[in-house]
SEVO-487660 format. One record per atom (N, C-alpha, C): residue in three letters; z, y, x. Coordinates in pm, whole numbers, plus 32768, in hexadecimal, padded with zeros to 4 digits. Layout:
alaZYX
...
// end
This chain:
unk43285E6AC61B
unk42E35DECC5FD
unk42525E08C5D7
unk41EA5DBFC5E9
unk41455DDDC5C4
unk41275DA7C559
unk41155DE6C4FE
unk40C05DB5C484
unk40615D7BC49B
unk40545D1DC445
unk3FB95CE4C42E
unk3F6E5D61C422
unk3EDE5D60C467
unk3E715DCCC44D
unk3E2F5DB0C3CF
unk3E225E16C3A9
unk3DBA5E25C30F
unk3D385E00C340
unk3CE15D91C327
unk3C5E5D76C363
unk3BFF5DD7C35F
unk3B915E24C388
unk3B4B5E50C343
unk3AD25E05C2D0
unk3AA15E2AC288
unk3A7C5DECC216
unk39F25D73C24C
unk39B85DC5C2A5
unk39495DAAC317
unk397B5D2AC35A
unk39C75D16C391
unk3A4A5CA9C3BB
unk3A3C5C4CC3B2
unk3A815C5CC322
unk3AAD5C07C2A3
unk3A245BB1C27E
unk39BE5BECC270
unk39705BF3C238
unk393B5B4DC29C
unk390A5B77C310
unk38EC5B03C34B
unk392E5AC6C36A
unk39AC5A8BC386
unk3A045A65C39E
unk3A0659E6C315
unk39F05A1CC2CA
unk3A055A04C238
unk3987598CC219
unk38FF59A8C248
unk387D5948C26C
unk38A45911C29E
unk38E35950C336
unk38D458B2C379
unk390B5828C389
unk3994588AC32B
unk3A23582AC323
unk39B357AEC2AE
unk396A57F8C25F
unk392F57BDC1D5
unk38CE5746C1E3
unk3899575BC277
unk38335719C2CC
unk388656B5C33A
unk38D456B0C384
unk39235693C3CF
unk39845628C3B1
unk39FB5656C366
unk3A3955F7C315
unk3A4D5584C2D5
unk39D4556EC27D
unk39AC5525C228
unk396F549AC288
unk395154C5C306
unk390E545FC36B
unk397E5436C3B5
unk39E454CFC3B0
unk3A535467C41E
unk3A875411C3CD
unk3A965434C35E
unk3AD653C2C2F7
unk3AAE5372C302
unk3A4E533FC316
unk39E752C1C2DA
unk39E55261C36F
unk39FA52A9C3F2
unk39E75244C445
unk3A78523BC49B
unk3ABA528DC447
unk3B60525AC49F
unk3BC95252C413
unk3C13520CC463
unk3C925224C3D1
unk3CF55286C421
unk3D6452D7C3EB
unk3DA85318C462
unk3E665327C407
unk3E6C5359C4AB
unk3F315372C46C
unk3F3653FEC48A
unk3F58546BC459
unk3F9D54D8C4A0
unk403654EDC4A6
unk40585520C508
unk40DD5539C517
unk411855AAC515
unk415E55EAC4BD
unk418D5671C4F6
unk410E56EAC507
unk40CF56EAC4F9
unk40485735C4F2
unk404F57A9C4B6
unk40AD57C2C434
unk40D65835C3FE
unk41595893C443
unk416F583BC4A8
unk41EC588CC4F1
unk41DC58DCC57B
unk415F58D5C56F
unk40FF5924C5C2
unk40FC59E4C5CB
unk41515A2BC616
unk41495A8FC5DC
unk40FD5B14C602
unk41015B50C5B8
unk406B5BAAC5D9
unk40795C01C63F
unk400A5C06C687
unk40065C6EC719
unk400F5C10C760
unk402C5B71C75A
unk401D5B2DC7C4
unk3FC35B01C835
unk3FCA5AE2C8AF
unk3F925ABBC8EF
unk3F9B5A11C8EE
unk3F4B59B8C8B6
unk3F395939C896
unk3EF158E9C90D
unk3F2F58A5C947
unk3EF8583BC9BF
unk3F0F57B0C9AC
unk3E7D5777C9C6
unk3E8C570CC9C7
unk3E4C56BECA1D
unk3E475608CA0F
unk3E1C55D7CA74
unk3D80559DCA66
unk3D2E5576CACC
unk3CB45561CABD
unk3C725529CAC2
unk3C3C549ACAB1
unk3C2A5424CAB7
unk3B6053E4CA97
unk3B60545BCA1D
unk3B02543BC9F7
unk3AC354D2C9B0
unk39FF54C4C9C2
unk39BD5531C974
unk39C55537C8FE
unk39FA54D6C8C3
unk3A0C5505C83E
unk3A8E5555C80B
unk3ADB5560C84C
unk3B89556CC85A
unk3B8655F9C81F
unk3B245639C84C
unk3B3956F9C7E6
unk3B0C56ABC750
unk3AE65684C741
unk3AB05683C6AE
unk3B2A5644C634
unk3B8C55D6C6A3
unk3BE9558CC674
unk3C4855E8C655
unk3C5D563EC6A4
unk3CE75689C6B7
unk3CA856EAC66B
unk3C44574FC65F
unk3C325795C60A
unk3C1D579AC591
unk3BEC56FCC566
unk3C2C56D5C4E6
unk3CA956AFC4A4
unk3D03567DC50A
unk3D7C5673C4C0
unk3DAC5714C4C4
unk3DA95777C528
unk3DBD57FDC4D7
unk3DA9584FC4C3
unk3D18584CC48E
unk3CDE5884C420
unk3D115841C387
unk3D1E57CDC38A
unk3D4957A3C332
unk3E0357B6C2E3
unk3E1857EFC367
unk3EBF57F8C31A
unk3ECA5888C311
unk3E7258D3C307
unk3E755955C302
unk3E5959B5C388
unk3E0E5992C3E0
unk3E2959E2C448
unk3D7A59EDC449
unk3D3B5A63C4A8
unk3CF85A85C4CA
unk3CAE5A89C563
unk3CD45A0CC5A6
unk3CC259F4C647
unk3C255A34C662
unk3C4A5A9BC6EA
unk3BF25AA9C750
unk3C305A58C7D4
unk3BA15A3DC82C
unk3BB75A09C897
unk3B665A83C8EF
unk3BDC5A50C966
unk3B845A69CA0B
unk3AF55A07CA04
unk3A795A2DC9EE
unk3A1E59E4C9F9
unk39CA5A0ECA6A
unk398659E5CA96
unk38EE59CDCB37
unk38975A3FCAD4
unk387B5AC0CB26
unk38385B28CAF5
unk37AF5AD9CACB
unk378A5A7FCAFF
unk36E95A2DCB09
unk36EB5A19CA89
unk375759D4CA44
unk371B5979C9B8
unk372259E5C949
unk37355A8CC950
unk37285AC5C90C
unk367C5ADEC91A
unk362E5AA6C97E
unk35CA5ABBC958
unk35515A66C921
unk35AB59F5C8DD
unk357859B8C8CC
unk355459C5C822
unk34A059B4C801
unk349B5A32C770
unk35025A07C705
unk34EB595FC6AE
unk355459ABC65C
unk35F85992C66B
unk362D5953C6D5
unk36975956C722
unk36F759D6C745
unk367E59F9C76D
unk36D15A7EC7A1
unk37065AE8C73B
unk368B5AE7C6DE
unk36D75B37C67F
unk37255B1CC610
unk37315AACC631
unk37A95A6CC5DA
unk38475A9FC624
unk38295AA1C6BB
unk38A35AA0C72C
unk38C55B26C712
unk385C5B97C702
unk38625C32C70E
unk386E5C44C66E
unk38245C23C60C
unk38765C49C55C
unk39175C23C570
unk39665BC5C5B5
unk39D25B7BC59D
unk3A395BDDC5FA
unk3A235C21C64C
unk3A255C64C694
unk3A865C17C730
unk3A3B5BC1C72F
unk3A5E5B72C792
unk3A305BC6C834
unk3A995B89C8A6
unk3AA15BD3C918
unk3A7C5BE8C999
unk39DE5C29C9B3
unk39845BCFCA3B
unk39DB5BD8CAAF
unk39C25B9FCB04
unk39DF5B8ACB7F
unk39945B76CBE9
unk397E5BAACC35
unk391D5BBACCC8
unk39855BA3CD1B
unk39735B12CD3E
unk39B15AC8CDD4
unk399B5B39CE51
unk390D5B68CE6F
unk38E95B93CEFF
unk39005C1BCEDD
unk39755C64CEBA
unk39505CE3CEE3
unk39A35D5BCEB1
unk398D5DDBCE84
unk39E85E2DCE52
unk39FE5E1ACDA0
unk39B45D9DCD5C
unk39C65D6ACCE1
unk3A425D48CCCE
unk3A8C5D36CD2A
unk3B0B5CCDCD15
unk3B645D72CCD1
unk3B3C5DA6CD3A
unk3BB85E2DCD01
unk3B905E6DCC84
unk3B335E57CC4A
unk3B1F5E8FCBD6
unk3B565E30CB72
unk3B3C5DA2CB5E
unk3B695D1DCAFD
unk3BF55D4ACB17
unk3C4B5D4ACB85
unk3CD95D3FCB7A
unk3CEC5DE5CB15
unk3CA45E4ECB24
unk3CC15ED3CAC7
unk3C8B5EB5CA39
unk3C275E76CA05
unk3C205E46C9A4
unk3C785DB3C953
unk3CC35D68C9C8
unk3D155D1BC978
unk3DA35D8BC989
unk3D7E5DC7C9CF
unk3E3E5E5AC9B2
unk3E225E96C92C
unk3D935E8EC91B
unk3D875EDBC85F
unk3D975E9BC82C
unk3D625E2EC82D
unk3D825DDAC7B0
unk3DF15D99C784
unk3E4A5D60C7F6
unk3EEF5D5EC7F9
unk3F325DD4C784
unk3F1E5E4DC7FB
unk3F605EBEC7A7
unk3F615EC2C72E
unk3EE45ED9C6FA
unk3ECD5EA9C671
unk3EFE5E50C607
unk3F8C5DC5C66E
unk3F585D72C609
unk3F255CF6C621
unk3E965CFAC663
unk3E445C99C646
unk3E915BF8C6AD
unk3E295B87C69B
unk3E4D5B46C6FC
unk3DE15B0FC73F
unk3E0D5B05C7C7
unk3DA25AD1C81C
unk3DC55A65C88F
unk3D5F59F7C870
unk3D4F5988C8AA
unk3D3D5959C924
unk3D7A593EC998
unk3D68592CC9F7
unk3D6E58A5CA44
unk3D1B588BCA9F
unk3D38580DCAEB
unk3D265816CB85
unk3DC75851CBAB
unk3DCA5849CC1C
unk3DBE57E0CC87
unk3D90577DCC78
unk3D415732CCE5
unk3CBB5768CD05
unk3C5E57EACCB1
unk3BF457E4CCBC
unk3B7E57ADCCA1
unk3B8E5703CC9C
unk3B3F56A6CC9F
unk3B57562DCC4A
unk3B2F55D1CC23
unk3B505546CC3E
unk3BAA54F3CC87
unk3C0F54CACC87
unk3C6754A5CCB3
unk3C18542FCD39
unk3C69543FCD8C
unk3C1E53E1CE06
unk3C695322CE28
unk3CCB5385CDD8
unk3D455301CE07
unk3D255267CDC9
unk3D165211CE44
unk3D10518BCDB5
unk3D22514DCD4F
unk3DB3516ECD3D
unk3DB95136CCB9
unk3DF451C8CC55
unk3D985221CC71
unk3DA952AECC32
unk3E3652E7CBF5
unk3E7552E6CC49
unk3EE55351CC5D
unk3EB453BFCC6C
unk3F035427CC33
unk3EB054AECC5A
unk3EBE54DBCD11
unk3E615526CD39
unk3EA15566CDDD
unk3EE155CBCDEF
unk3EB155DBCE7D
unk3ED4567CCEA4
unk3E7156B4CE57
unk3EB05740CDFD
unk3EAE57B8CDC4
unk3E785824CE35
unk3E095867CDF8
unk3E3558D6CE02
unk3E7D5948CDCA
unk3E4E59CBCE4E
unk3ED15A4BCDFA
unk3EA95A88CD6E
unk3E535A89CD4C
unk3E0F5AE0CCD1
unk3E475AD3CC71
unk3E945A63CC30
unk3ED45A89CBAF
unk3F855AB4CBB4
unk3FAC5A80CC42
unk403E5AEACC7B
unk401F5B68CC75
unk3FB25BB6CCD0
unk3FA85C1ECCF3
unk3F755C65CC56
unk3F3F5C2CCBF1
unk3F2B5C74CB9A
unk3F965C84CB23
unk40095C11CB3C
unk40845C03CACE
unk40DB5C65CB21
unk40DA5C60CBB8
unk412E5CDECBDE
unk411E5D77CBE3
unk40B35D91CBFE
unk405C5DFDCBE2
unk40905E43CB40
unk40875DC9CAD9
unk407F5DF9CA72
unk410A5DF4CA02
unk413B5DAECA3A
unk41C25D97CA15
unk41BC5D03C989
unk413C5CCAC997
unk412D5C85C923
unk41825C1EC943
unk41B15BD1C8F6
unk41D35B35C8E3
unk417B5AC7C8F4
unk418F5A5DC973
unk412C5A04C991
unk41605957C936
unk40E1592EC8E7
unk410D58D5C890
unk40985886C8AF
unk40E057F5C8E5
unk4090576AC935
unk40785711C89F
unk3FDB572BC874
unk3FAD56A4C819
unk3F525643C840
unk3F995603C844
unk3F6D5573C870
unk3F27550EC803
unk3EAF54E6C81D
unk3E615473C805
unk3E5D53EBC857
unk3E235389C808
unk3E2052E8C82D
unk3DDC52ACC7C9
unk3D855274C803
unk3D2B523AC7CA
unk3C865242C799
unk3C7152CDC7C4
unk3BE152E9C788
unk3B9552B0C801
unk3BE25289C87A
unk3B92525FC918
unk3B7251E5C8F7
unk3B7A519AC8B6
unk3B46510AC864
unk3AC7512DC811
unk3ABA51BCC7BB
unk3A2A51E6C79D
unk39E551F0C7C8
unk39F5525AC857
unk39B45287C8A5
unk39F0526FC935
unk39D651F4C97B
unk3A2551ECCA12
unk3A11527ACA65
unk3A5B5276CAAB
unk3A5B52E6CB2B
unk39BE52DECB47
unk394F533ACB2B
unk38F75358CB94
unk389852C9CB3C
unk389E52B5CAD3
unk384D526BCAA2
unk37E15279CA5A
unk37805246CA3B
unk36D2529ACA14
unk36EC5277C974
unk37425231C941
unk37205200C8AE
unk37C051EBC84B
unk378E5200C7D1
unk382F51E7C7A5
unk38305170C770
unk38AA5128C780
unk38BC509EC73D
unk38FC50BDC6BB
unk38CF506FC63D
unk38EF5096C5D5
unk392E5057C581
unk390D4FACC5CC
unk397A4F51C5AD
unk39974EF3C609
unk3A1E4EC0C5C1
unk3A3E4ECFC572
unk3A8B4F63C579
unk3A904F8BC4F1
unk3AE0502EC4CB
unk3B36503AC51E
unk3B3150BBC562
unk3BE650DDC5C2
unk3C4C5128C589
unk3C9A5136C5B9
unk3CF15183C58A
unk3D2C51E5C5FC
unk3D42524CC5C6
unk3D8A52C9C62B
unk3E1452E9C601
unk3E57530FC64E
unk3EC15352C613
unk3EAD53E2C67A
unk3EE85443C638
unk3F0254DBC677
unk3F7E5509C65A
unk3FD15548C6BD
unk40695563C68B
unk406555DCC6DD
unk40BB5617C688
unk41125695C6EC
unk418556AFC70C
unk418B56DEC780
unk422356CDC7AD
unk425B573FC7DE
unk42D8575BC821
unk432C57BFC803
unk430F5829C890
unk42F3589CC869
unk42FA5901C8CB
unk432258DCC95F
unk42C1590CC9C6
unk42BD58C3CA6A
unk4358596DCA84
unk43BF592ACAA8
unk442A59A0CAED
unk43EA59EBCB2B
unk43AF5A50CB56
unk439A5A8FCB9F
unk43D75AF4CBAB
unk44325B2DCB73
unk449F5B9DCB4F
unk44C35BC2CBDA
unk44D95B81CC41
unk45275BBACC97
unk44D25BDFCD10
unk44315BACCCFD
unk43F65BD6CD6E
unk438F5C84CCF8
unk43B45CB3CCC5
unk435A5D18CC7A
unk43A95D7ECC90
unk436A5E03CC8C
unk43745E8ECCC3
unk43A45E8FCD54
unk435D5E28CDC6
unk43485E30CE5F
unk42E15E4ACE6B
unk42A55E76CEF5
unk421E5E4CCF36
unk42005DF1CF3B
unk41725DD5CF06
unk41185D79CEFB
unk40ED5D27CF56
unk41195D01CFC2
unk412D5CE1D053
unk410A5C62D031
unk40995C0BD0CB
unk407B5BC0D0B3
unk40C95B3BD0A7
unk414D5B40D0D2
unk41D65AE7D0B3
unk41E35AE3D01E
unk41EA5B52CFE9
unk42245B3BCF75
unk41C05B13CEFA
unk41765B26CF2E
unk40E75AFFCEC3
unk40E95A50CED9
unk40C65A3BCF57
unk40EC59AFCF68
unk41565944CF2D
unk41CA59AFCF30
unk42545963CEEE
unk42075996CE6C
unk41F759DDCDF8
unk41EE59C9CD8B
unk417D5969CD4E
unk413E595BCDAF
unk40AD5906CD86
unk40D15869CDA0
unk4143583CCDE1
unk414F57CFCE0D
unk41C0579CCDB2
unk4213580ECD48
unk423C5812CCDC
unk421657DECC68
unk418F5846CC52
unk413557FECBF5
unk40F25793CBE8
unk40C0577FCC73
unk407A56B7CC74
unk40D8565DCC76
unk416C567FCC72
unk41DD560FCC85
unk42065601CBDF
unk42025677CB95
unk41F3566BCAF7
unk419E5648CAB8
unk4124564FCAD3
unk40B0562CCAA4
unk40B45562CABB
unk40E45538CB41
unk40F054B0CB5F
unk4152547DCB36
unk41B954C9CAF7
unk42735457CAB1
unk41F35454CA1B
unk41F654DFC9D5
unk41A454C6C94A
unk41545450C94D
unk40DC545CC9AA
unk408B53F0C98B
unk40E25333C9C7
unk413C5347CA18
unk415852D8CA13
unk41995291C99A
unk41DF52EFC94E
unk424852D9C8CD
unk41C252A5C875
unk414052AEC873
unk40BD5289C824
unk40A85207C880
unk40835210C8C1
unk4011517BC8FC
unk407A5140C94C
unk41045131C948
unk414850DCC99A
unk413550E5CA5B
unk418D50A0CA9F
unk417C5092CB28
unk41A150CACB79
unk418C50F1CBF9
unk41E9512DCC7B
unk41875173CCB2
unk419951E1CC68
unk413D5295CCD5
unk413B526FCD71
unk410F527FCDD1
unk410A525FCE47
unk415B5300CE52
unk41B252DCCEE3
unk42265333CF19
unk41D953BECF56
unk41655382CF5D
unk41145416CF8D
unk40765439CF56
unk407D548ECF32
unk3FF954D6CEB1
unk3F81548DCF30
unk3F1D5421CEF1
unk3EB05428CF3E
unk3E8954C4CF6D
unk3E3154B4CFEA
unk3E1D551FD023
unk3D8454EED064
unk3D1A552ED007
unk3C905511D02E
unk3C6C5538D0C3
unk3CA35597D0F0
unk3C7355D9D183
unk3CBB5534D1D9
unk3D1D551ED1D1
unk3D7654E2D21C
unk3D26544CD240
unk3CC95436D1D3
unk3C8653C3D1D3
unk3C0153F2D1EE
unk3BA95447D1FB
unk3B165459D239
unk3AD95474D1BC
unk3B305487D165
unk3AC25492D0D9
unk3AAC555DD0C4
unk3A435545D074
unk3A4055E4D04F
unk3A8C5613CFE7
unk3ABD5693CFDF
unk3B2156D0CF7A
unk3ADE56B6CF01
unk3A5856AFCEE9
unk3A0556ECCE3B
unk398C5698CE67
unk397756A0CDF1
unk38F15645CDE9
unk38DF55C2CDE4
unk385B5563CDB2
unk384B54FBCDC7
unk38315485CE4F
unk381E54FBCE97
unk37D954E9CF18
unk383C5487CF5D
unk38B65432CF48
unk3909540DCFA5
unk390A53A2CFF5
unk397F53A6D065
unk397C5304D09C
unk398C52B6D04A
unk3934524BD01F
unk397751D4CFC2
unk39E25169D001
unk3A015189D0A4
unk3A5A5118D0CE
unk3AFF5190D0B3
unk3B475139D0AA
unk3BD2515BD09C
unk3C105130D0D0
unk3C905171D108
unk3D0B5149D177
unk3D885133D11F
unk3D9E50BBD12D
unk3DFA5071D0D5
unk3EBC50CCD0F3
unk3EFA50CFD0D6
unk3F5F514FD08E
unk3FCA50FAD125
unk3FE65093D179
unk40055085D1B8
unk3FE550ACD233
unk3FB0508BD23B
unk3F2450F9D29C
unk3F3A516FD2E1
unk3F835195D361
unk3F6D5211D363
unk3F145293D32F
unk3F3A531AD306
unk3EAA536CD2D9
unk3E435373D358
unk3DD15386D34F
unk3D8753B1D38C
unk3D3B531DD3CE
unk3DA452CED3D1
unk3D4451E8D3F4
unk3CB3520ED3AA
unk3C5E5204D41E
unk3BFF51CED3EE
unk3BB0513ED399
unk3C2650E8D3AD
unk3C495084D376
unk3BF95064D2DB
unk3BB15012D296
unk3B935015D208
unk3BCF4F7BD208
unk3C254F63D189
unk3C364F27D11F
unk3BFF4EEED0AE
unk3BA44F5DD067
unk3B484F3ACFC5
unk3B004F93CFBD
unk3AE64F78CF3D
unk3A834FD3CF20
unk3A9C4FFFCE90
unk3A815094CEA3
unk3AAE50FDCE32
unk3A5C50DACDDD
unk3AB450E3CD4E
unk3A4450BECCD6
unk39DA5126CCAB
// end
């Protein structure tokens, strides 16, 4: 079993500011619920869904707050941003370089920090959720291939509600009236029976399509309603995987994939 890691003092130290700096604001412009947040266990690999830019700050406050110490997979870029970044790098949070041989180094630095213990944050959609009425999508492999790789335990926390602060892809936060979030955690994604195989691109697929199907019962048991029978799929509709850059028309869920067809318009 993995112990909690002993922080280093350095760590602690900022972690400790920013929670001091941080906090006190999330307080003030959300009210919130946590769920299960302490049943979170250490060395995990933590995934969740993605809705909104503010959504690391939500989730890393509810656990930081119940005792945990979250790093994320973060965009190597915003570590360079001056005092951002070294908030991301004191915390010892985890870059990531999309284009290139970066990826294989983040997945060996989240294998240390696992080992260790630690936990780290992931959002395998990559992006912003594309889907209209934000269901999570298609996943990618990166947080399978790194819970199998490593033997960690994959644990789906789910948020609702901070996308009323901050809409999907929106320039400003609304502040009232006050929102409310809830964040819960829920019970270990099975993966038991696809671990110690080859990493084959089947089986990465089946475990990843695991995790976005847990990640979507959790969050439905929060915001109510009927998950659509198949994970939006941004390629399938003309949109781009990442970024802001997208089609704003959308192909309504009846729709064959790939109808060029538009319906509405994405918020």
């Amino acid at each position: 079993m993995r112990r909690t890691p002993a922080e280093p003092f350095g760590t602690r130290a900022v972690f400790a500011v920013a929670g001091a700096i941080v906090r006190p604001v999330m307080n003030a412009v959300i009210s919130r619920r946590w769920v299960n947040l302490k049943s979170v266990p250490a060395g995990a690999v933590v995934v969740s869904n993605h809705m909104s830019e503010i959504d690391p700050l939500v989730v890393a406050h509810a656990l930081y707050s119940n005792g945990h110490y979250p790093r994320f997979l973060a965009k190597a870029s915003l570590f360079k941003i001056p005092v951002a970044g070294k908030v991301l790098t004191g915390t010892g949070q985890v870059p990531v370089d999309r284009g290139g041989a970066g990826a294989g180094a983040s997945l060996e630095a989240g294998r240390t920090l696992l080992d260790r213990g630690g936990i780290i944050v992931v959002y395998p959609e990559g992006t912003l959720t594309r889907d209209p009425e934000l269901w999570p999508m298609k996943g990618h492999t990166g947080a399978a291939r790194l819970a199998l790789k490593t033997g960690a335990p994959v644990v789906p926390v789910v948020h609702w509600g901070d996308q009323e602060l901050l809409p999907r892809y929106g320039k400003s936060i609304k502040l009232f009236p006050r929102k409310r979030t809830t964040v819960k955690a829920g019970a270990a994604v099975d993966l038991d029976d696809l671990r110690g195989k080859p990493l084959t691109k089947g089986l990465l697929a089946e475990a990843t399509e695991r995790i976005m199907r847990a990640i979507t019962a959790e969050l439905q048991q929060l915001r109510g309603g009927t998950p659509p029978e198949q994970l939006w799929d941004p390629a399938a509709h003309g949109q781009a995987s990442t970024g802001r850059n997208i089609d704003k028309k959308t192909v309504s869920r009846e729709e064959p994939h790939g109808d060029g067809a538009s319906t509405g318009t994405e918020e």
